[in-house]
N, C-alpha and C positions, 0 to 999 in steps of 0.2 A: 343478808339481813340489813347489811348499813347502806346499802344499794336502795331496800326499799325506804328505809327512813330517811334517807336524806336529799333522794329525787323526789318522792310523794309530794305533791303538789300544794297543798296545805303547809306542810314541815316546811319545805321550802319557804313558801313566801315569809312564812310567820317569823324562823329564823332570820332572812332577809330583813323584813320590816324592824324587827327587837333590836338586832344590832344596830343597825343603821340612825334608831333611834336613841338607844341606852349607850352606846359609845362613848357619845359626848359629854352624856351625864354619868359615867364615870372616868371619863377624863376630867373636869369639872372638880369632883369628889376627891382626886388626889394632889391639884394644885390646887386645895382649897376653896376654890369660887364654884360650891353646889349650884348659885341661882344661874352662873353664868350657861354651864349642863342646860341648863332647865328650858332655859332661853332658845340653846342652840335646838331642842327637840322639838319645838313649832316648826319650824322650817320642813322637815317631811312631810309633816301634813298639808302644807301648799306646792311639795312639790308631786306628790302622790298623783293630787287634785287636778296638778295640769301634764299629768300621764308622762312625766318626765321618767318612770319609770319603765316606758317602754324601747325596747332595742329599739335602733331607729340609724340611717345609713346618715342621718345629722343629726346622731345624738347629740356630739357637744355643742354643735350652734344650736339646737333646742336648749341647752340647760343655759348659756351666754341671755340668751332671747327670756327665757323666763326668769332668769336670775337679776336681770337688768328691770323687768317691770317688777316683781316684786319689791327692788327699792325704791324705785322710781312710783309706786302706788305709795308705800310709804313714807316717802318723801312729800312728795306732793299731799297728802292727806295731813301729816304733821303739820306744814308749812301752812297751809288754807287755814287749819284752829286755831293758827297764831296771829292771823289775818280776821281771827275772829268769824270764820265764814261759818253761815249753821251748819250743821252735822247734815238733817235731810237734803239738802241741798244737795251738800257733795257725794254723800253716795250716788243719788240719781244721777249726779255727774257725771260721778268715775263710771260708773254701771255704763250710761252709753257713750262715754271716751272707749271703755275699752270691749263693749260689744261687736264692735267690726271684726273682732277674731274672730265672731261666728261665721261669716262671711268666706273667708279664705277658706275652711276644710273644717271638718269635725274635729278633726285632733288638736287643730287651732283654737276652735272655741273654748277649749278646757282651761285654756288662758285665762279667759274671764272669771270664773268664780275665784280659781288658785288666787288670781291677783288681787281679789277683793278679799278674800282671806284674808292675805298679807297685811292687807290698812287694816281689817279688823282688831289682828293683834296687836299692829304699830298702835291703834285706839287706847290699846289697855298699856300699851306703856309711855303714853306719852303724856310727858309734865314732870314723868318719875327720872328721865335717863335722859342723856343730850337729842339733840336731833337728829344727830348723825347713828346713833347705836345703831336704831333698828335697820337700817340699810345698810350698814358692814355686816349687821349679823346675817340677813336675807342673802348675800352676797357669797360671804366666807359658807352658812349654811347649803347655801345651792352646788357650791362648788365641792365638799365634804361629800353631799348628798351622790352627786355624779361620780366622782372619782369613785366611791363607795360600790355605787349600782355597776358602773363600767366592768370593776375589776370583780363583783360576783356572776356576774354575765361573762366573763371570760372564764370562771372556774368553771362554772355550772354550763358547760359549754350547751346553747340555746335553747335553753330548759324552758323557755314562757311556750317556745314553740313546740316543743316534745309536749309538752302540756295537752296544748290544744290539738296536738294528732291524735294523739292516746284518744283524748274525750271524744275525737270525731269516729274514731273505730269501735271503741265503745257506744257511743249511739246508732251508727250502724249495724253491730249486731243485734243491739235493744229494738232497734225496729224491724231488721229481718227477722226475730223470731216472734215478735209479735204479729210478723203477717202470716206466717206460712203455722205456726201454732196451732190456728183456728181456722183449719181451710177451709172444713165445713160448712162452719158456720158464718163466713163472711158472703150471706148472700142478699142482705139490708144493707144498700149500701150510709144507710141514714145511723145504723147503729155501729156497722164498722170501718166506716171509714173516719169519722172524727178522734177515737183515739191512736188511730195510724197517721193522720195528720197533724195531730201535738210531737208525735216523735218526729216525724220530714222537720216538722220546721225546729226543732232543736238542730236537727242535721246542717239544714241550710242554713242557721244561725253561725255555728261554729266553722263552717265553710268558707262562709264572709269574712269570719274573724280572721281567719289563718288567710285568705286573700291580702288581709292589711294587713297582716307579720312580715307574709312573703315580701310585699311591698317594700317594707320598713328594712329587710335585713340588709345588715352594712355591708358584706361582701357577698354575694350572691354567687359569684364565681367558686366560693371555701368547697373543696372536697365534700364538706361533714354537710352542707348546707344543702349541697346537689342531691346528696341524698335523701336530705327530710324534700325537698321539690319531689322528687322522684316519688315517694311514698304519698304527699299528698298527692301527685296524679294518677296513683292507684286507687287511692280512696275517691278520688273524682270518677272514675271507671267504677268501679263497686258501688257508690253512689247511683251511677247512670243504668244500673241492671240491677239494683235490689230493689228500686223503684218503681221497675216495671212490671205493671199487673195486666191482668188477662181480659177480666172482667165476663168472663162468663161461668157465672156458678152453677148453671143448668148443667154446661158439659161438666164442670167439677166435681158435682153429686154423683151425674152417671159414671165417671169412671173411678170413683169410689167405691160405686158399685160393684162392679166390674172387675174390679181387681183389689190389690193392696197398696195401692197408690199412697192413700192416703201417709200409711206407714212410713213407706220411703221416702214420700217428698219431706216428711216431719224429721226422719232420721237422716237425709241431706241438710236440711235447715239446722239440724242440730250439730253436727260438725262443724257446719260453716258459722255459725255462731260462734262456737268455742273457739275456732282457730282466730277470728277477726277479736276475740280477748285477748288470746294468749299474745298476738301481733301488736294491740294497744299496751299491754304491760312490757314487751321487748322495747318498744319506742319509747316509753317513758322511763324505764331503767336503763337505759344503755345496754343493751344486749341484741346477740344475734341471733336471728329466729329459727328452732331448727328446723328440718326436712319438712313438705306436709305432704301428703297424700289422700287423697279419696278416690280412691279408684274402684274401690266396691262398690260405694254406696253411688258412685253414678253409672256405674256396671250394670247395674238395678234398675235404677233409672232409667238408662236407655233400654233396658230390656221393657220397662214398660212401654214406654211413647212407641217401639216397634209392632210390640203386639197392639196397640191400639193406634194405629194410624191413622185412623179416620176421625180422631178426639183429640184438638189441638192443645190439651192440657200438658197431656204428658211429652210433647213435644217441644212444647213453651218452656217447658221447666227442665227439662236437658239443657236445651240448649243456652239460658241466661247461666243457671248451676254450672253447667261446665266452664265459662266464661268465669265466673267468679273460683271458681276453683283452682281456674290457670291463674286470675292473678294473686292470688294468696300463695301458690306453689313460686313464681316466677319472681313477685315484687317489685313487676315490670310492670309499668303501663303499658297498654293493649295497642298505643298509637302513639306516634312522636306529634307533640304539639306544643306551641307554645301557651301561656297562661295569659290570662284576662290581666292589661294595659292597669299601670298604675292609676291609683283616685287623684279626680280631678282635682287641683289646687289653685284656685285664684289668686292670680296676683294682686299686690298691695291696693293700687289704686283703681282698678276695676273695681277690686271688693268696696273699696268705700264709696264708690259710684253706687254701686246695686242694695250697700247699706242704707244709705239716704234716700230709699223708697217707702215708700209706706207699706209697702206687699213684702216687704222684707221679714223674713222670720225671724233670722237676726237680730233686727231692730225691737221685735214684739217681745223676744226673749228678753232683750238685756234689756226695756223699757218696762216691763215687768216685777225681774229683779229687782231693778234703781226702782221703782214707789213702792214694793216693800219694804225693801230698806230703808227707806224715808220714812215709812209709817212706822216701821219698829225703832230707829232713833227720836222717831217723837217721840213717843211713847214712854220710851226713857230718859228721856231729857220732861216730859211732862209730869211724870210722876216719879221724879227722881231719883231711882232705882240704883242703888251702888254699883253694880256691876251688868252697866246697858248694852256693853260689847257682847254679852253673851246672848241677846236676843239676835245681833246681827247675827252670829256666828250659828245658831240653830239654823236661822232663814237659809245662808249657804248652804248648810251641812243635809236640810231635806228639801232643798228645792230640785225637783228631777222635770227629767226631757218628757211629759206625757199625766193626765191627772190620775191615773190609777198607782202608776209608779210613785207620785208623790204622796197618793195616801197612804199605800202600803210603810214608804219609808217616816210618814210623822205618826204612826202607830207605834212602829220598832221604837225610834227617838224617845219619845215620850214614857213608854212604859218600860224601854229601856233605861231612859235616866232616872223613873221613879226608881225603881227597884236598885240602882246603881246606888240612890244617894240614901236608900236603907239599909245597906250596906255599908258601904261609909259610914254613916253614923255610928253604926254598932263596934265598926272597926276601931271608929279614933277616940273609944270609950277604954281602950286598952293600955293606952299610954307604951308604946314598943320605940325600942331605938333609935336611931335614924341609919344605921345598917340592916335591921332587920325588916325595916320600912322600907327602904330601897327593893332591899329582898323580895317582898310581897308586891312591891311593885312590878318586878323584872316577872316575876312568875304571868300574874294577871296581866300584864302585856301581851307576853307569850301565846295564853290561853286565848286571850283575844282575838289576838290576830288569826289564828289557828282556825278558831271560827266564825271568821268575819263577813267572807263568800259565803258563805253558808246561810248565818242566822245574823242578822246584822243588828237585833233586836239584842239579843243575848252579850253579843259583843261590846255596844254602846252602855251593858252595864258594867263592863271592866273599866273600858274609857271612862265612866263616871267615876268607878272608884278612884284609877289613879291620877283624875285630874282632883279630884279634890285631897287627895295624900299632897301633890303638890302643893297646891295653896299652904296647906299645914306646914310641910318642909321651908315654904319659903317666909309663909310668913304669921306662921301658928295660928292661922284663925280660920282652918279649913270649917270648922261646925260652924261658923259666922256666914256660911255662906249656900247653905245646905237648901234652905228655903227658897232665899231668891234667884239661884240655881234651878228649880225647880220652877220657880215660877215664872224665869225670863224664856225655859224651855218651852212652856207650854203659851205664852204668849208669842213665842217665833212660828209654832205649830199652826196657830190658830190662823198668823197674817198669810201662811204659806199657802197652808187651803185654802181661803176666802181668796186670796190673788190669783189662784192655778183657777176658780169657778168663774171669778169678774172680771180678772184685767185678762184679757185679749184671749180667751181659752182656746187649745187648741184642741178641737175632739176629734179624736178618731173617728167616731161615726159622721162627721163630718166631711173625714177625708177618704172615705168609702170609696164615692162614687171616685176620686181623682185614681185610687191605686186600682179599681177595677178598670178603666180606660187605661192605664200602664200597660195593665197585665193582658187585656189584648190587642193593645200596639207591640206587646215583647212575643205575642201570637203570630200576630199577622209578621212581624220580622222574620221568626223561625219559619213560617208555610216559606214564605219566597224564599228563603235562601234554600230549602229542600227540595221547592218544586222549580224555581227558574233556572237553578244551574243542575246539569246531569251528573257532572265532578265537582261538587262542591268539596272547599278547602276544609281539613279537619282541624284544624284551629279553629276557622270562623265556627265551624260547627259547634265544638265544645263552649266557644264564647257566647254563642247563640242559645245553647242550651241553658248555659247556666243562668243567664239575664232574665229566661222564661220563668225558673227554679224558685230563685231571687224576687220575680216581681209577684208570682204569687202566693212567695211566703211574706210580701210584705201585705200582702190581702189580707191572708189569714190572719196575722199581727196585729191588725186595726182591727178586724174584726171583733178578734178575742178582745183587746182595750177596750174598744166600744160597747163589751157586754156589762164592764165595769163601770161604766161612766151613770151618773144620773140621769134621770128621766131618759133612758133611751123607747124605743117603740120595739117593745116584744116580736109581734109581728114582724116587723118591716126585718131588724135582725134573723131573723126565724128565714125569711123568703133570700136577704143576701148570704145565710150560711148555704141553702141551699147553692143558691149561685154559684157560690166556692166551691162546692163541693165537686158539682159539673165542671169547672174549670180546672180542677186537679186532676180528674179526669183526663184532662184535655193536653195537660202538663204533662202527664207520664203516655197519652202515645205519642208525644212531640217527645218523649225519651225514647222509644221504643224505633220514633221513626228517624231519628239520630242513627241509631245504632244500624237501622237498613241502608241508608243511605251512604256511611261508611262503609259498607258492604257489599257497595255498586247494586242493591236492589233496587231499582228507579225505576219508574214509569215510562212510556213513550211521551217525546216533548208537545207533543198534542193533547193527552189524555192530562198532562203536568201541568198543562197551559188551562184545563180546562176544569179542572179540579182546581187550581190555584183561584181561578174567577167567581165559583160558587162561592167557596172560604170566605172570600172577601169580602162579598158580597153579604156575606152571612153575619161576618163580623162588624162590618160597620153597619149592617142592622142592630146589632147587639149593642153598640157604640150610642147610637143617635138614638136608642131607647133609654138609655142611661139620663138621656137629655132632654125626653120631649115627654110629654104626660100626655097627650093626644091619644086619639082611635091609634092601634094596633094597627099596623101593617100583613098583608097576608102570610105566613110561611113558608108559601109553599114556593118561592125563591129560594127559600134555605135549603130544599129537598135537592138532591141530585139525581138527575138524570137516569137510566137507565143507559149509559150511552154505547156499550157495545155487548148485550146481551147473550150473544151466543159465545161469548169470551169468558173463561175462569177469572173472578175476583182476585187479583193479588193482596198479600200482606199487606201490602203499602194502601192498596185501596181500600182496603177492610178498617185501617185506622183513619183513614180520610173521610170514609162515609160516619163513621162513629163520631168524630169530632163534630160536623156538621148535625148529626140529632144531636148532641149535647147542648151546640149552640140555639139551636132553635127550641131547646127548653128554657136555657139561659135567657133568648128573649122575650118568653112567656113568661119568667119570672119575672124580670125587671119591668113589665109594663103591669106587675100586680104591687114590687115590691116598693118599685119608686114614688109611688103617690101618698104612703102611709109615710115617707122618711121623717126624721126627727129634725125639731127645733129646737134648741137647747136651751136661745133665748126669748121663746115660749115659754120653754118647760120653768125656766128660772120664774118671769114674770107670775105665773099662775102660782107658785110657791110662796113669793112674796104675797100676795094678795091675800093665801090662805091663812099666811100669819099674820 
């Protein structure tokens, strides 16, 4: 029982986060100095912000690197007001001084907001405390913070990454039974394949994640660590055959008919389901998995695919089922291979060469930020707002990578802190002690954090409550601040969304066409390395596969963003879901043909040489239709040959000719879908005009 409460993923962080935070402030509370507490518990929340919280093989020169600019933003921000310099000014400043850490890597960028945080609060205390406070405190706090994380990471031996295994096994079972559940009835591909594609791309999401764990971890070499490697390249292998479909529902029906297929294959899927659970709660509690077996139920199975050998269903389904069945009995990966090359990281002065472009997205980001920030310090400096820090601090707190993502999160904010400071109110009409205050504090933390992942909307009404208990604690005038609270929140909301719509937006349906040209240049890379080499390397392979996986679940991803966005073209979406759809297609027999080709099933280097030419050909039709709004080109290029007729079609050939009509629907669509695409600012302009 203490196994699952205190690995549980939630429990975890949330204890993690409460101490780390409330320590100080009951260190604080027993040498007297409550505010000092008070003080030291900002400091998480910028360090949280610049992911200083993750394992990392330079964890501690990350915490040195951001512990240094947090007081170095607060320094320099204090020192400027004293200089009298305006407030808008400087934020737009600081925003693109330190936007080049978007440049260097993702995980860099996260420097930027953390560090403007850091001035934000230096903001609220400056005039009150020396010059120097808030940069000792930024400094001692970073260091408390890391020592703190380090040595719960050393208990909790690599729990963020047991985390993210678990979760990955778990959605692999959630989508192998939602494919094989409904065998029947998966023969539209338009009605079941889009919720089989929200679960791939959770899959491939968490994929990516655990790629940059793997990355991050400090010793790579640790016993304990070779083994979560190991297990995620089981789950890469399971991944690469639960993904594999048939696509023929005609033979599906008839051998339903036929027999009791349908039975068996549901009662193999349901096994393998449950054992790929019971394998994600082993990982995430620390436990060893016992014995497994299914020798019946594919006993069964192959009894069927024999008696029906002329129906490639039940042959298809022996054979990936037994595959997955060895590796959940073994916990072996099926192939020794190495794993996909750490992320790229720009060095210092390159990046700030490729920042001072104008095409720099980097630059768009943090030029964005810095003028809202400047508009929400005018704002309060124009209408002289007691507490003007707390509009900058909203603008951080919901500005997100994407404009759906940021609506969603100043919904939560907003009717989070409404409800938070109704709350509050009610609260501090009670008059309670300042231990029992504390008390109610430490709880609604807890709770918070607990479910912060989750509902962030819910959470933000805890934070409301204990930030304004605070205020009261330190300086009895928490109801003084209820309203403008309130109103600096929903003024931060308001500059967030009107910034993410006018300053430089970046829309996903925008970025359509770019991630569909990705996704079949990570095409055309996989055909050549399957059809030019007859032994090709099963690294490259697995690297190959996964970049395919990857580029078009980053399709889908814009995709889905782009349904959210304003004025998009119903239509033209409507014609690129299709397109995805064909191209998922395309993705899993490039999984299929993975797995042949590991298995010396290959072509003659002729018939390889020759198949490889149409593809191409096929594909950068598909390419240059993405590009040209012209007359259509003819198809019948894309058709292959008949080229040695009196020869049986192989496996391999059977997914080569299919890929080929997929693309030549693909370029049917795109020469219907690309002429209607969206213009955003059209769509804006005609909005204005209506109002």
């Amino acid at each position: 029982m203490w196994r699952r409460l205190i690995y549980h993923p939630e429990i975890n962080y949330a204890l993690r986060q409460t101490l780390v935070l409330c320590l100080p402030v009951a260190f604080g509370l027993l040498i007297g100095n409550l505010q000092l507490g008070m003080l030291f518990s900002l400091v998480p929340a910028c360090c949280n912000i610049a992911g200083l919280d993750t394992p990392h093989k330079r964890f501690f020169k990350r915490l040195v690197v951001g512990g240094t600019l947090f007081a170095l933003s607060s320094l320099l921000l204090q020192q400027a007001l004293l200089w009298d310099l305006p407030l808008p000014l400087l934020m737009l400043g600081m925003a693109l001084l330190l936007g080049v850490s978007g440049e260097i890597s993702p995980l860099h960028a996260r420097l930027l907001p953390a560090a403007l945080v850091a001035a934000i609060f230096s903001l609220s205390m400056a005039g009150s405390v020396p010059i120097w406070h808030a940069p000792l405190l930024y400094i001692v706090g970073t260091a408390w913070y890391g020592l703190f994380t380090w040595a719960w990471f050393k208990l909790w031996k690599e729990q963020p990454m047991r985390e993210s295994l678990s979760q990955l096994y778990m959605q692999l079972a959630d989508y192998f039974e939602a494919k094989y559940s409904l065998l029947t009835q998966h023969t539209d591909p338009e009605t079941a394949l889009p919720p089989l594609l929200q679960r791939q791309q959770k899959v491939m999401d968490q994929i990516s994640l655990l790629y940059q764990q793997l990355n991050f971890l400090p010793h790579a070499n640790n016993l304990e660590q070779k083994r979560l490697q190991r297990t995620f390249q089981v789950a890469l292998d399971l991944q690469e055959h639960i993904t594999v479909s048939l696509h023929l529902p005609e033979e599906v029906q008839k051998l339903v008919e036929q027999s009791q297929a349908e039975a068996i294959i549901r009662r193999n899927a349901q096994v393998i389901a449950t054992r790929l659970r019971v394998v994600a709660d082993d990982i995430l509690y620390h436990r060893h998995s016992a014995r497994f077996s299914m020798k019946n139920e594919l006993a069964a199975l192959e009894k069927v695919a024999s008696q029906h050998a002329d129906n490639p269903v039940g042959q298809f389904c022996y054979y990936h089922f037994s595959r997955i069945a060895r590796l959940l009995r073994t916990q072996h990966p099926l192939y020794r291979r190495n794993l996909m090359a750490n992320q790229s990281r720009l060095p210092f002065w390159p990046a700030v060469v490729s920042y001072l472009s104008f095409k720099s997205n980097a630059l768009r980001n943090a030029a964005r930020l810095g003028v809202i920030l400047a508009a929400g310090s005018s704002l309060g400096m124009l209408f002289n707002l007691p507490k003007p820090y707390w509009i900058l601090l909203t603008i951080m707190l919901v500005s997100q990578n994407g404009y759906n993502a940021t609506r969603v999160r100043i919904q939560h904010r907003a009717f989070g802190t409404l409800a938070g400071l109704v709350i509050a109110a009610g609260l501090l009409q009670l008059q309670m002690p300042e231990n029992v205050t504390l008390s109610i504090m430490l709880a609604i933390t807890l709770a918070a954090y607990l479910i912060l992942r989750k509902n962030y909307g819910l959470a933000v009404m805890g934070f409301t409550v204990t930030a304004v208990y605070t205020l009261q604690l330190l300086a009895l005038n928490g109801t003084h601040f209820l309203v403008p609270r309130l109103i600096d929140t929903l003024i931060g909301c308001v500059l967030v969304f009107g910034g993410t719509i006018w300053l430089w937006p970046q829309w996903q349906s925008g970025l359509l066409r770019k991630n569909a040209h990705q996704a079949l240049e990570n095409d055309q890379t996989a055909l050549r390395l399957l059809l030019e080499e007859q032994e090709p390397d099963p690294s490259e392979l697995a690297y190959t596969r996964m970049q395919v996986n990857q580029a078009h679940n980053a399709l889908f991803t814009s995709l889905n963003q782009a349904m959210q966005e304003p004025g998009f073209e119903s239509n033209y979406l409507a014609d690129m879901r299709l397109w995805i759809t064909h191209n998922q297609f395309i993705v899993e027999h490039l999984n299929a043909m993975t797995i042949l080709a590991r298995e010396h099933y290959m072509l003659t280097p002729k018939l390889a040489q020759e198949y490889l030419q149409t593809c191409e050909i096929a594909l950068q039709s598909c390419q240059q239709r993405l590009e040209y709004d012209g007359p259509s080109t003819s198809n019948s290029i894309m058709q292959p040959s008949d080229l040695h007729p009196d020869m049986p079609v192989t496996e391999m050939e059977r997914h080569l000719r299919r890929i080929l009509s997929h693309l030549t629907v693909m370029h049917t669509i795109s020469s219907l879908a690309w002429r209607q695409r969206p213009h955003h600012g059209i769509w804006l302009k005609r909005k204005l005009r209506e109002s």
